[in-house]
N, CA, C and O atoms as a Maestro MAE file, in Angstrom:
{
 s_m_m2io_version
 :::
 2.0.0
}

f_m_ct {
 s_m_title
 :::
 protein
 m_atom[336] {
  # First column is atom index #
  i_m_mmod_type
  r_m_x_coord
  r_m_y_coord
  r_m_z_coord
  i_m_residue_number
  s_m_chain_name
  s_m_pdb_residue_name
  s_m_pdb_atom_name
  i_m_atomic_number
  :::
  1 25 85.322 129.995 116.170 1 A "UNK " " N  " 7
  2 3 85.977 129.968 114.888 1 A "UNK " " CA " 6
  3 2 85.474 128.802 114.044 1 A "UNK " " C  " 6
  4 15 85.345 128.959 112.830 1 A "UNK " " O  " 8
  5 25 85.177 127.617 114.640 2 A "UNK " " N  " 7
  6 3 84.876 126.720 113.500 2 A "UNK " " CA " 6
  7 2 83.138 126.814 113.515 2 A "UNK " " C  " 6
  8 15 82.640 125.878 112.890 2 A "UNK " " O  " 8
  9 25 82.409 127.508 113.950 3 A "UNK " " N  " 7
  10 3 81.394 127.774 113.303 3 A "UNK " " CA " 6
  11 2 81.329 128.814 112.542 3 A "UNK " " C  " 6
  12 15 80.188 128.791 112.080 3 A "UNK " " O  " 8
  13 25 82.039 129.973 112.021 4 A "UNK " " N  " 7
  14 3 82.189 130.620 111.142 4 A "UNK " " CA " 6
  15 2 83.242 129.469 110.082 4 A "UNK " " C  " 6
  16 15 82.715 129.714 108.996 4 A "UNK " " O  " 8
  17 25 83.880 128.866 109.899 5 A "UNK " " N  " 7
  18 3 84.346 127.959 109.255 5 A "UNK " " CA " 6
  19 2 83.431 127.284 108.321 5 A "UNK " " C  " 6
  20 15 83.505 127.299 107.092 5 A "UNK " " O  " 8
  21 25 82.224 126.462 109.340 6 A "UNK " " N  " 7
  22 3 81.654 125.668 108.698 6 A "UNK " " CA " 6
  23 2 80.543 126.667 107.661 6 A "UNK " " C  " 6
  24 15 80.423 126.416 106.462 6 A "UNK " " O  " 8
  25 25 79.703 127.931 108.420 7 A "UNK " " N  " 7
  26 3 79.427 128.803 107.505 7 A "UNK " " CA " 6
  27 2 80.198 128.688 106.249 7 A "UNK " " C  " 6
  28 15 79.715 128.080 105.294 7 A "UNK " " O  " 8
  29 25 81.068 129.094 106.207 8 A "UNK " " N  " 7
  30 3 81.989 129.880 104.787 8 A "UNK " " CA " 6
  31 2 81.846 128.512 104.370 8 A "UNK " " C  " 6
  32 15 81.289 128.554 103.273 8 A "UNK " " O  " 8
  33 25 82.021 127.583 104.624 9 A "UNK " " N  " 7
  34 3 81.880 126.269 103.609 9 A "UNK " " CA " 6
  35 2 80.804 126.079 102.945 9 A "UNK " " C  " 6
  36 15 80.845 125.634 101.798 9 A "UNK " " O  " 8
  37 25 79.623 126.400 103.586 10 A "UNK " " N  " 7
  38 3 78.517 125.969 103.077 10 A "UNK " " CA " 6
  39 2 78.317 126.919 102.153 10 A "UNK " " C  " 6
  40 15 78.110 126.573 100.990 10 A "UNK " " O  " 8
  41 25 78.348 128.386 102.541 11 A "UNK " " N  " 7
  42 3 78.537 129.275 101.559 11 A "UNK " " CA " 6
  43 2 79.115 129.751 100.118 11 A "UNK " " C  " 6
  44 15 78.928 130.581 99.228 11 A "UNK " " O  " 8
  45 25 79.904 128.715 100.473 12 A "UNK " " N  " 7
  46 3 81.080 128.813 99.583 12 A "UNK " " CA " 6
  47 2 80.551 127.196 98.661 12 A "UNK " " C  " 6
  48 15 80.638 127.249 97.434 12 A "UNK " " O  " 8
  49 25 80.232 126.369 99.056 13 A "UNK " " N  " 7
  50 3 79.290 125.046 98.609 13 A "UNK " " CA " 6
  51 2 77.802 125.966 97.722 13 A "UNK " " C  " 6
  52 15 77.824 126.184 96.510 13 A "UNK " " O  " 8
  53 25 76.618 126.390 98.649 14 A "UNK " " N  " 7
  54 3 75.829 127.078 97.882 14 A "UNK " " CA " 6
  55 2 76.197 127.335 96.403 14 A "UNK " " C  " 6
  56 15 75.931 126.698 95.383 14 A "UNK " " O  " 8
  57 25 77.000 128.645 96.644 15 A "UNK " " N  " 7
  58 3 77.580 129.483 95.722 15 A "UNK " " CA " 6
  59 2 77.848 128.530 94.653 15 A "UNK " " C  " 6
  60 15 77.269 128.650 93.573 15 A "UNK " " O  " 8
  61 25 78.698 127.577 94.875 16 A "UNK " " N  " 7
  62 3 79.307 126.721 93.634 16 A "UNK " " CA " 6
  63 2 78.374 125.962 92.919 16 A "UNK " " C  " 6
  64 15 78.336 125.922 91.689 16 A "UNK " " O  " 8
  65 25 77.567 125.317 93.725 17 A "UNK " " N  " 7
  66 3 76.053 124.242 93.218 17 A "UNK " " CA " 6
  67 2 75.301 125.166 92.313 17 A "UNK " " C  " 6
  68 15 74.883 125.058 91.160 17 A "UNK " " O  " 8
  69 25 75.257 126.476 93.570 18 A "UNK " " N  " 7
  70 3 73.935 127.230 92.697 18 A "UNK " " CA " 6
  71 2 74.327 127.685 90.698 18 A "UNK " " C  " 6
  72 15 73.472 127.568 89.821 18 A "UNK " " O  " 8
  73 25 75.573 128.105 90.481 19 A "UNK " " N  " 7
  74 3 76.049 128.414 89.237 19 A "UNK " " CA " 6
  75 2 75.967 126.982 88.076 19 A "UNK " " C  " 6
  76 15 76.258 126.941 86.881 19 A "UNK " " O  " 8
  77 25 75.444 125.888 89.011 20 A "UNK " " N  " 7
  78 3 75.063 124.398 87.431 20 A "UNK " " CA " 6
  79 2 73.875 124.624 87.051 20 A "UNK " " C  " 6
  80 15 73.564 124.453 85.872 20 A "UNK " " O  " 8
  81 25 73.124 124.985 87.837 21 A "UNK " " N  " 7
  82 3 71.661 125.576 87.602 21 A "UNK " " CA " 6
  83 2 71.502 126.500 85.769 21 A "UNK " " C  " 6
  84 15 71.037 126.283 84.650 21 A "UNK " " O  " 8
  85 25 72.229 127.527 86.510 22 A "UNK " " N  " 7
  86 3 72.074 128.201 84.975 22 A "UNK " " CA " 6
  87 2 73.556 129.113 85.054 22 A "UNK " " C  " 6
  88 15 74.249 129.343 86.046 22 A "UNK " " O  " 8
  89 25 73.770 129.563 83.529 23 A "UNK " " N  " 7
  90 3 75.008 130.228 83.402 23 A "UNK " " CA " 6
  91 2 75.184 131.468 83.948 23 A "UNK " " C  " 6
  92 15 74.323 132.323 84.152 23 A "UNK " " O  " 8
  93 25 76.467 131.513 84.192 24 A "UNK " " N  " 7
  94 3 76.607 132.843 84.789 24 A "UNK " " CA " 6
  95 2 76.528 133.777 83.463 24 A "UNK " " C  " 6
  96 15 76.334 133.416 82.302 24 A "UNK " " O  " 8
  97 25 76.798 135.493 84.136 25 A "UNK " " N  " 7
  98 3 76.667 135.989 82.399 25 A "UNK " " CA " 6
  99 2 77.666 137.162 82.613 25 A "UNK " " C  " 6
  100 15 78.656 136.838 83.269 25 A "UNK " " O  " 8
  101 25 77.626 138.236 82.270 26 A "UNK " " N  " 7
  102 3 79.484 139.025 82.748 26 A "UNK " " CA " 6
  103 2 78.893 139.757 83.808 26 A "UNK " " C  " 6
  104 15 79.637 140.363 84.580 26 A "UNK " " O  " 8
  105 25 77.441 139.795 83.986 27 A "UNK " " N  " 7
  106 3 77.328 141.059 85.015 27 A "UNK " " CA " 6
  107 2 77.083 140.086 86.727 27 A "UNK " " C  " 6
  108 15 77.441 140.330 87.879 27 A "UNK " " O  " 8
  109 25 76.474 139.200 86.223 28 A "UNK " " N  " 7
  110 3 76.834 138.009 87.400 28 A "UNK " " CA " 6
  111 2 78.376 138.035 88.204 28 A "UNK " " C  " 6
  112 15 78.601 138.534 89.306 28 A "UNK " " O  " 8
  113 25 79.112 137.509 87.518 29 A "UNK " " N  " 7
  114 3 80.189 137.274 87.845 29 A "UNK " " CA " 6
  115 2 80.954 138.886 88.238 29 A "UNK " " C  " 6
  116 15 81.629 138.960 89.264 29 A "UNK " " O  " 8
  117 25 80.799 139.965 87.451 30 A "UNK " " N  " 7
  118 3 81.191 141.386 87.959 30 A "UNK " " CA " 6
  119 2 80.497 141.830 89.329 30 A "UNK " " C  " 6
  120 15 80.914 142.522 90.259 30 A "UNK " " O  " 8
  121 25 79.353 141.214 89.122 31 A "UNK " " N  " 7
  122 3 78.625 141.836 90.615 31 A "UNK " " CA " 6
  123 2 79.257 141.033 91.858 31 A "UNK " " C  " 6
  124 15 79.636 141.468 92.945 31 A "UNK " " O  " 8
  125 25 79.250 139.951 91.438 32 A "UNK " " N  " 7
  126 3 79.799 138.978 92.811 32 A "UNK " " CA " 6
  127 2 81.438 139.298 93.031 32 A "UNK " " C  " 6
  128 15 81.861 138.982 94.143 32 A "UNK " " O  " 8
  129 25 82.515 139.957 91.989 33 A "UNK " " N  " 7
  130 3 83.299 140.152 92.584 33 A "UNK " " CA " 6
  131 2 83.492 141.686 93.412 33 A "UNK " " C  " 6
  132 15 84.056 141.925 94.480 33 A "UNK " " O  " 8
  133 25 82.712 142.687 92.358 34 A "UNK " " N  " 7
  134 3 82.726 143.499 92.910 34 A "UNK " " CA " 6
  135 2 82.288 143.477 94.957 34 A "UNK " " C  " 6
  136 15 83.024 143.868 95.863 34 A "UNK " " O  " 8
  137 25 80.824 142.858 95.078 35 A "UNK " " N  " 7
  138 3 80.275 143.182 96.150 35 A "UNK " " CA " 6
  139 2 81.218 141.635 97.212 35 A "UNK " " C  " 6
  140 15 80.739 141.339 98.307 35 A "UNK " " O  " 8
  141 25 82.056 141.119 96.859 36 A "UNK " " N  " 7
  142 3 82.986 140.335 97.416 36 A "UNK " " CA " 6
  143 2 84.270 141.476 98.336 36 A "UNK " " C  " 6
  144 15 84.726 141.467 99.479 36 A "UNK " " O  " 8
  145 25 84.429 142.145 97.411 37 A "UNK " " N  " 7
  146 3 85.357 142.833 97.774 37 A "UNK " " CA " 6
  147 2 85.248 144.160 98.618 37 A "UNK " " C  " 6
  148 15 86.057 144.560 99.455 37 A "UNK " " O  " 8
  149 25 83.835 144.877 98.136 38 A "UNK " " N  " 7
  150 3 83.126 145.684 98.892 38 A "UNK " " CA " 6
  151 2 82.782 145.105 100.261 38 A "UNK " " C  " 6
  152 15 82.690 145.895 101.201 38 A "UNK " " O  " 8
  153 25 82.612 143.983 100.437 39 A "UNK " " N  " 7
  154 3 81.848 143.395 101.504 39 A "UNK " " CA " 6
  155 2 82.840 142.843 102.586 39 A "UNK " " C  " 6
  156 15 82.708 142.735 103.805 39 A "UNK " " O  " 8
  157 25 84.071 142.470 101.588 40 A "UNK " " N  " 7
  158 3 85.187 142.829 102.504 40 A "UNK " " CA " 6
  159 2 86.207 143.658 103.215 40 A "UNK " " C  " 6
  160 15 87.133 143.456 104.001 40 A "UNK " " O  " 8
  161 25 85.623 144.730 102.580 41 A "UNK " " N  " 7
  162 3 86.398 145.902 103.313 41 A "UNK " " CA " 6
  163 2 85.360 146.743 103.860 41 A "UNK " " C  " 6
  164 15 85.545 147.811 104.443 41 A "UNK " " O  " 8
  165 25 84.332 146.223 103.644 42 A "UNK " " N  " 7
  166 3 83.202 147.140 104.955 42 A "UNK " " CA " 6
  167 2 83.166 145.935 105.945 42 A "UNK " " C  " 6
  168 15 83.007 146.446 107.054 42 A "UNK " " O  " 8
  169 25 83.216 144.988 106.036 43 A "UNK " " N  " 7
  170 3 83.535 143.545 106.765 43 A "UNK " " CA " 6
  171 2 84.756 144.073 107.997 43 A "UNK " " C  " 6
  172 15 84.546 144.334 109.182 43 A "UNK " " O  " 8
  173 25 85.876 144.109 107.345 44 A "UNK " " N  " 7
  174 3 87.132 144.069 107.758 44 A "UNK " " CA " 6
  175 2 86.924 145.426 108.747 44 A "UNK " " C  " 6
  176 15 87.566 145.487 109.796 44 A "UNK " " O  " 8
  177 25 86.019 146.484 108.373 45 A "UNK " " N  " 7
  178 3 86.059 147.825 109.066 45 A "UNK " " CA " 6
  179 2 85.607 147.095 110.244 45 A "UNK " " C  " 6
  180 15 86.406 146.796 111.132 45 A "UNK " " O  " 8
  181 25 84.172 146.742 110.311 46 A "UNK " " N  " 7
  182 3 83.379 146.892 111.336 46 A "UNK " " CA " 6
  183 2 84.079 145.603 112.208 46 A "UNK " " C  " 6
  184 15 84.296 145.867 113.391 46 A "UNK " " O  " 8
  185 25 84.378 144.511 111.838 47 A "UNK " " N  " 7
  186 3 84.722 143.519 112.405 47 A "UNK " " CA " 6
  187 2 86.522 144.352 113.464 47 A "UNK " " C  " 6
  188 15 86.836 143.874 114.554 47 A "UNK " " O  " 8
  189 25 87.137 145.214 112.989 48 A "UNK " " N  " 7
  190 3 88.004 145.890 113.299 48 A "UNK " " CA " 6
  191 2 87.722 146.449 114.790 48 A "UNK " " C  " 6
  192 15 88.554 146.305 115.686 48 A "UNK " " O  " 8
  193 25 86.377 147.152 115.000 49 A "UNK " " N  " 7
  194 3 86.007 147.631 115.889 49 A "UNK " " CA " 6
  195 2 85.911 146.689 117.475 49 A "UNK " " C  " 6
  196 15 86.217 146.789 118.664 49 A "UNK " " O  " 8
  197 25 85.305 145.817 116.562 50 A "UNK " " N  " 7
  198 3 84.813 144.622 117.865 50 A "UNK " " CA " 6
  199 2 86.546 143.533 117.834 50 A "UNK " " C  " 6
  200 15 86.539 142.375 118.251 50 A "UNK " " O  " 8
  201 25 87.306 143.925 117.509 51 A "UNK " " N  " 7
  202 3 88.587 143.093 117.522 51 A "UNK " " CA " 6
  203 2 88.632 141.529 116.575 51 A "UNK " " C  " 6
  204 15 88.892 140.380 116.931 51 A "UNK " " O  " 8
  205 25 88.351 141.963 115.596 52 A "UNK " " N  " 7
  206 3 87.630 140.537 115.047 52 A "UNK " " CA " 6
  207 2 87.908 140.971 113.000 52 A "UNK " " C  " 6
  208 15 87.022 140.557 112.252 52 A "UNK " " O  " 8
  209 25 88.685 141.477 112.586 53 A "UNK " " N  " 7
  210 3 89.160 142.239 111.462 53 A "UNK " " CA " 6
  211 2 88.794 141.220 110.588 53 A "UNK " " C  " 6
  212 15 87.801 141.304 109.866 53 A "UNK " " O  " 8
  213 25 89.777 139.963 110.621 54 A "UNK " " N  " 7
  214 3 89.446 139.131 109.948 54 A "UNK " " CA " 6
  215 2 88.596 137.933 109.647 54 A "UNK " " C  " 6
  216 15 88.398 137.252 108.640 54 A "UNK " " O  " 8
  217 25 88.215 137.925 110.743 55 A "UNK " " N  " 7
  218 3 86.713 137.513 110.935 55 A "UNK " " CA " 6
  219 2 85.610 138.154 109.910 55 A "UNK " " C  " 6
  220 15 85.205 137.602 108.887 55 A "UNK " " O  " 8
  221 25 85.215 139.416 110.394 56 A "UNK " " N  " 7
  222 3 84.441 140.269 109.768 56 A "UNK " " CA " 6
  223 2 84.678 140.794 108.275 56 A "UNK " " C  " 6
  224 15 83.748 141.222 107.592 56 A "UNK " " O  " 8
  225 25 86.386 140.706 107.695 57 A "UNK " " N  " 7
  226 3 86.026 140.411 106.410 57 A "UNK " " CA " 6
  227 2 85.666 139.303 105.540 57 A "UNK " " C  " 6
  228 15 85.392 139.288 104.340 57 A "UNK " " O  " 8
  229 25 85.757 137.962 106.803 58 A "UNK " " N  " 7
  230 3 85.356 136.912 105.478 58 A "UNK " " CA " 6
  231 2 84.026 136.773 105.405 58 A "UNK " " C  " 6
  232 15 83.600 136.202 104.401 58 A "UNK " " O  " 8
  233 25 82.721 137.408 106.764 59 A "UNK " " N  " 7
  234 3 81.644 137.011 106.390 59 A "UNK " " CA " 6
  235 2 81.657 138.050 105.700 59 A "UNK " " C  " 6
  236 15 81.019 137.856 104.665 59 A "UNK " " O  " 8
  237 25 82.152 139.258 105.774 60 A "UNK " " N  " 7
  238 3 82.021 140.345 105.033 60 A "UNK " " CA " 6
  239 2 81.868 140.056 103.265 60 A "UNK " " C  " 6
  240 15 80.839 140.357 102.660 60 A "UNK " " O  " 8
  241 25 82.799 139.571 102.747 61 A "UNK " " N  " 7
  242 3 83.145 139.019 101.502 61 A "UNK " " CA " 6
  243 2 82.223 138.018 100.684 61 A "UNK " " C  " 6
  244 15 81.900 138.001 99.496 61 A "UNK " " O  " 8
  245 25 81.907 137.165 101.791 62 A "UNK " " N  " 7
  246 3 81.025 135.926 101.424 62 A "UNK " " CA " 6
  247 2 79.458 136.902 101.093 62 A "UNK " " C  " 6
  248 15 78.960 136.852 99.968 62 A "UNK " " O  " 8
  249 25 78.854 137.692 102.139 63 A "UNK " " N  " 7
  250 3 77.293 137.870 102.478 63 A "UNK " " CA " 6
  251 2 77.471 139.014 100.921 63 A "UNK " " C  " 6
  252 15 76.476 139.005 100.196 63 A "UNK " " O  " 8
  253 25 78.768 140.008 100.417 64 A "UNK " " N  " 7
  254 3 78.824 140.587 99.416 64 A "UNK " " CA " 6
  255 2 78.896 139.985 98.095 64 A "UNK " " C  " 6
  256 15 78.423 140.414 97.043 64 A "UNK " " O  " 8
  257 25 79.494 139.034 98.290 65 A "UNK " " N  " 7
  258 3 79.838 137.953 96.965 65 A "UNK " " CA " 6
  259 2 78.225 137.440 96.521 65 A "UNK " " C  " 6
  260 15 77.612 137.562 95.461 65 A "UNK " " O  " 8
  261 25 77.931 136.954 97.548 66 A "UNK " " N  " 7
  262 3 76.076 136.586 97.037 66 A "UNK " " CA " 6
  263 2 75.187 137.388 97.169 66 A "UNK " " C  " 6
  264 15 74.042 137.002 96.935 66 A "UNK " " O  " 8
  265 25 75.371 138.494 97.504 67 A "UNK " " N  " 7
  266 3 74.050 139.930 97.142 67 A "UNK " " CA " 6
  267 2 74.806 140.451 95.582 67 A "UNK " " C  " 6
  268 15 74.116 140.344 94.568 67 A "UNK " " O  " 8
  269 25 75.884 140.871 95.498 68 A "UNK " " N  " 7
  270 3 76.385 141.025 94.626 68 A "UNK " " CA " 6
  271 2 75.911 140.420 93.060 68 A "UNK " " C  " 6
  272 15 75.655 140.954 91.980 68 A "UNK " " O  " 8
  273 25 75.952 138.745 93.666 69 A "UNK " " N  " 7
  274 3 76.140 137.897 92.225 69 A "UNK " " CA " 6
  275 2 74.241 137.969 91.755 69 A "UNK " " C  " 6
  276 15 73.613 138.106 90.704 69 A "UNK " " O  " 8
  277 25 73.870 137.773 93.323 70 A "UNK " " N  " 7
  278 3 72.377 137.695 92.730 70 A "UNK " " CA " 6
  279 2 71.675 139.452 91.982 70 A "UNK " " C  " 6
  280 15 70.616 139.692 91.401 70 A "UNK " " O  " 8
  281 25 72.185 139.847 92.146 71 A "UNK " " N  " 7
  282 3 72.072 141.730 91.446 71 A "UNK " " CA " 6
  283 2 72.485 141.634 90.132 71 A "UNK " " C  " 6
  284 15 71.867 141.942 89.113 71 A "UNK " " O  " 8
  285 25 73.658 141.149 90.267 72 A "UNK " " N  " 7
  286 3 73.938 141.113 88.476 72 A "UNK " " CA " 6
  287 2 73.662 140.117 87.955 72 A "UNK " " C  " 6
  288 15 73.834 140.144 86.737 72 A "UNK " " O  " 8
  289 25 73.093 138.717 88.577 73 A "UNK " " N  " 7
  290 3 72.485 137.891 87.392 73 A "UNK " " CA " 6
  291 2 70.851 138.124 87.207 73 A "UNK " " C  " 6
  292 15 70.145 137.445 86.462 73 A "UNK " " O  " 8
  293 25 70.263 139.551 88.284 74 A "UNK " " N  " 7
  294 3 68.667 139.891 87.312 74 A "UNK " " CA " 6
  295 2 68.772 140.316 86.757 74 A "UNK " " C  " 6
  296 15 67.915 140.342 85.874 74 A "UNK " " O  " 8
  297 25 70.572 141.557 86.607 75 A "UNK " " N  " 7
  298 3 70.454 142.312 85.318 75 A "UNK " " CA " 6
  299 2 70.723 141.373 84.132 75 A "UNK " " C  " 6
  300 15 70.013 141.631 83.160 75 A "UNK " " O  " 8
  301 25 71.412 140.541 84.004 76 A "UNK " " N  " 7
  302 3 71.757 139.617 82.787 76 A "UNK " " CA " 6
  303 2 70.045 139.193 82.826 76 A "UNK " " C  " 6
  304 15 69.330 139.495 81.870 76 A "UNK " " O  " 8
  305 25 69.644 138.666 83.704 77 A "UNK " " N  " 7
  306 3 68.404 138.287 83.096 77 A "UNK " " CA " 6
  307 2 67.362 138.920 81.800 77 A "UNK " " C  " 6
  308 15 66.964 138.552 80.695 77 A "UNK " " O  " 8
  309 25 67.179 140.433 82.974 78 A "UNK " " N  " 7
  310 3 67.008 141.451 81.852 78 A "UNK " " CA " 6
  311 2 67.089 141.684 80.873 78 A "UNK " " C  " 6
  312 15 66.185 142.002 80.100 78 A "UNK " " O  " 8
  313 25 68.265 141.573 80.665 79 A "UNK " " N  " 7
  314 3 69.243 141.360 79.482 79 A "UNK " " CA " 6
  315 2 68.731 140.684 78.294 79 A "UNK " " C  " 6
  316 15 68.251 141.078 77.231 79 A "UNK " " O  " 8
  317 25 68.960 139.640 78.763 80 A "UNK " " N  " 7
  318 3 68.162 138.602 78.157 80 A "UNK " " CA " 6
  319 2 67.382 138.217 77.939 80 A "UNK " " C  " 6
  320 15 67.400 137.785 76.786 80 A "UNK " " O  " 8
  321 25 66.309 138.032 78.550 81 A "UNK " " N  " 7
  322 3 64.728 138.486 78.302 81 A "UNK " " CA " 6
  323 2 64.179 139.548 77.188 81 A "UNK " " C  " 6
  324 15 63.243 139.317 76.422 81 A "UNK " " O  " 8
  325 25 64.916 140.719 77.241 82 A "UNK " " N  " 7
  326 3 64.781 141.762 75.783 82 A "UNK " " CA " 6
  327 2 65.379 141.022 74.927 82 A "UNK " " C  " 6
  328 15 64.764 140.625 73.937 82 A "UNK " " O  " 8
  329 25 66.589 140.722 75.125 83 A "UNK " " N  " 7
  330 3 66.922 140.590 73.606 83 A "UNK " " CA " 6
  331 2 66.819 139.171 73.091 83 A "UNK " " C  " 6
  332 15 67.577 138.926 72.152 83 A "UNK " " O  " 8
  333 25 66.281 138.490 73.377 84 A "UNK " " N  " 7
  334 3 65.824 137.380 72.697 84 A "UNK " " CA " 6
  335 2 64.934 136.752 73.216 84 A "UNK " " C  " 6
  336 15 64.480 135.751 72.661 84 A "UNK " " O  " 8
  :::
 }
 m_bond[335] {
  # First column is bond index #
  i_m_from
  i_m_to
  i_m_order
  :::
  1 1 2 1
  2 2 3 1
  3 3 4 2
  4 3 5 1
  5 5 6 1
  6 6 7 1
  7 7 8 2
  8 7 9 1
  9 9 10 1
  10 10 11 1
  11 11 12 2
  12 11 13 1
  13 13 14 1
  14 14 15 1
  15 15 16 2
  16 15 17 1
  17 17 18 1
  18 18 19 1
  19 19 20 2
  20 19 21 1
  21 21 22 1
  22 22 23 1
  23 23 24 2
  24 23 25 1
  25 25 26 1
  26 26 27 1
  27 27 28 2
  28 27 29 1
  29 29 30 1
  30 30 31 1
  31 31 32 2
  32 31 33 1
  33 33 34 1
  34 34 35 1
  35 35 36 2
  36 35 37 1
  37 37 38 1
  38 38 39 1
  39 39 40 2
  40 39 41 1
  41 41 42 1
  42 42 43 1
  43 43 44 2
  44 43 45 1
  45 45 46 1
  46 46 47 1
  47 47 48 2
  48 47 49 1
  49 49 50 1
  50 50 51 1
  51 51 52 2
  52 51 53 1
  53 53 54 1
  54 54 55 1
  55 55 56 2
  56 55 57 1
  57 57 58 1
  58 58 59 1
  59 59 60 2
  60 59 61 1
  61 61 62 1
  62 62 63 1
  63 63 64 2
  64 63 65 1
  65 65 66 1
  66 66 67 1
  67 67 68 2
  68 67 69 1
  69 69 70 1
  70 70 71 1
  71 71 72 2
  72 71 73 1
  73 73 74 1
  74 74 75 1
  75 75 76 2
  76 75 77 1
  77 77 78 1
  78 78 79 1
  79 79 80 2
  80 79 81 1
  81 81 82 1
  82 82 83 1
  83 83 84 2
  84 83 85 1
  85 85 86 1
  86 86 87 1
  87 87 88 2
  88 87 89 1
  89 89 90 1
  90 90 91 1
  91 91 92 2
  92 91 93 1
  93 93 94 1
  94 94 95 1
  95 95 96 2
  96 95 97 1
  97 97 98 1
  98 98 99 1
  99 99 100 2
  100 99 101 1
  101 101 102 1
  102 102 103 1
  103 103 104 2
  104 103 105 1
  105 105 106 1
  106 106 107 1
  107 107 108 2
  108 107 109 1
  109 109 110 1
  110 110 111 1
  111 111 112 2
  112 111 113 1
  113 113 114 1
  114 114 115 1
  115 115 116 2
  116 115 117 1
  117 117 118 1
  118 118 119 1
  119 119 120 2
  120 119 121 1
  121 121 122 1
  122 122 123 1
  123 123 124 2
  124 123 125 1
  125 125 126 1
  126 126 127 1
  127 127 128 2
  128 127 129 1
  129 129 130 1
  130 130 131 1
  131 131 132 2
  132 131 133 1
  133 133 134 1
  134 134 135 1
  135 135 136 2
  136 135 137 1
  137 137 138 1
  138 138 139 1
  139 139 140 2
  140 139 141 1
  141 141 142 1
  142 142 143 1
  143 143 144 2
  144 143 145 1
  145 145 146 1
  146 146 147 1
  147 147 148 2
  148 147 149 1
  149 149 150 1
  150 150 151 1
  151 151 152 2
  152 151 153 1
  153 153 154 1
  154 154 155 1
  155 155 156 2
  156 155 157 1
  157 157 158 1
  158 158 159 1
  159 159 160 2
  160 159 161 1
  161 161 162 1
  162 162 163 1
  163 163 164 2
  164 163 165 1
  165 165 166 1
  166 166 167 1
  167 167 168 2
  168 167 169 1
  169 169 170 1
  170 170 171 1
  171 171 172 2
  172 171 173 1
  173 173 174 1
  174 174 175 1
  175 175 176 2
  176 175 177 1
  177 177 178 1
  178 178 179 1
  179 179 180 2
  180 179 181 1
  181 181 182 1
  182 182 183 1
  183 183 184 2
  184 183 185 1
  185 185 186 1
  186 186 187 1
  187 187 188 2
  188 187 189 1
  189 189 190 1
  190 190 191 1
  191 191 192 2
  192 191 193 1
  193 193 194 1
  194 194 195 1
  195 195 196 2
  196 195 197 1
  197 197 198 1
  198 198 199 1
  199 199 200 2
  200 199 201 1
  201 201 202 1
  202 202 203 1
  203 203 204 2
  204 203 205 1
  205 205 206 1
  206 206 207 1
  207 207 208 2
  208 207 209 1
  209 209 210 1
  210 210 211 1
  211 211 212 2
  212 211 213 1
  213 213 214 1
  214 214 215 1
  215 215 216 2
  216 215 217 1
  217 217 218 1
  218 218 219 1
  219 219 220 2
  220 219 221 1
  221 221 222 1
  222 222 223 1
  223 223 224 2
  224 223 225 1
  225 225 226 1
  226 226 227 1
  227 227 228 2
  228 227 229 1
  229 229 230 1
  230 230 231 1
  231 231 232 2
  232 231 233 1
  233 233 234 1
  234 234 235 1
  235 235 236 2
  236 235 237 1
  237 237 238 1
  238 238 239 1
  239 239 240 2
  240 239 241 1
  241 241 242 1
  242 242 243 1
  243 243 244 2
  244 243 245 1
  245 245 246 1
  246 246 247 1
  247 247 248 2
  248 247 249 1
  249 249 250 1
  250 250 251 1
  251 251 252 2
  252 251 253 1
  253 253 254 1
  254 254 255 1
  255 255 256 2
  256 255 257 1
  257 257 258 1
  258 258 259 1
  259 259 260 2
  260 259 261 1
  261 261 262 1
  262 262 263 1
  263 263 264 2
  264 263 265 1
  265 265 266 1
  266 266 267 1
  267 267 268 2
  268 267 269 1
  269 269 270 1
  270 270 271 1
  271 271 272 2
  272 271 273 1
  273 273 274 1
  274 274 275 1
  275 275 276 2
  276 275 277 1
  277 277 278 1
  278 278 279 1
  279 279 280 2
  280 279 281 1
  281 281 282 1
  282 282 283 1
  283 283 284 2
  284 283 285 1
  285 285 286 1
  286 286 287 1
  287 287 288 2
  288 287 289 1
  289 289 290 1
  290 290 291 1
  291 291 292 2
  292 291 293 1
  293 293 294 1
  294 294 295 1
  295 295 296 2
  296 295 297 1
  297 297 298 1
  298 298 299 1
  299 299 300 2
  300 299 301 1
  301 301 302 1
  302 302 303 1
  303 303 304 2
  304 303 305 1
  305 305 306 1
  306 306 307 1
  307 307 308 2
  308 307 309 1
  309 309 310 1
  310 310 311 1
  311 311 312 2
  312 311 313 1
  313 313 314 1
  314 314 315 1
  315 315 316 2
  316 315 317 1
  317 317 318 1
  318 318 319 1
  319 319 320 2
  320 319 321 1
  321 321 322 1
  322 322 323 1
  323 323 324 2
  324 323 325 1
  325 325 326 1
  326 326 327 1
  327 327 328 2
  328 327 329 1
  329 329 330 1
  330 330 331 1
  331 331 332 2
  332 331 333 1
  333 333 334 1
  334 334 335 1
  335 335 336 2
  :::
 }
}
């Protein structure tokens, strides 16, 4: 348990550092909650199996939250790149 602990910290550290870098934009922040939440309830399934529910939704949540955020900040990139 406290090495999944210290994970989610750092993860959860990453995540926060990485957003001073540059701004988030709406599809950033939509993607990371969306695939947060996706990632926790496909998390919570599989982790269910092996007896471990909540376990498996928080890496679940975390590994969705940052595929998520990084998906919608190339589309903002996109975005942005055309139009100005």
């Amino acid at each position: 348990m406290k090495t999944i602990s210290k994970f989610l910290i750092a993860i959860f550290a990453a995540a926060t550092l990485s957003q001073c870098a540059e701004p988030m934009g709406p599809n950033t922040q939509r993607g990371a909650a969306v695939g947060a939440l996706g990632g926790a309830a496909l998390g919570g399934i599989v982790g269910h199996q092996s007896g471990r529910a909540l376990e498996g939704a928080a890496l679940g949540a975390a590994a969705g939250g940052v595929v998520g955020g990084v998906a919608g900040n190339q589309k903002d990139k996109r975005y942005y790149d055309r139009n100005y």
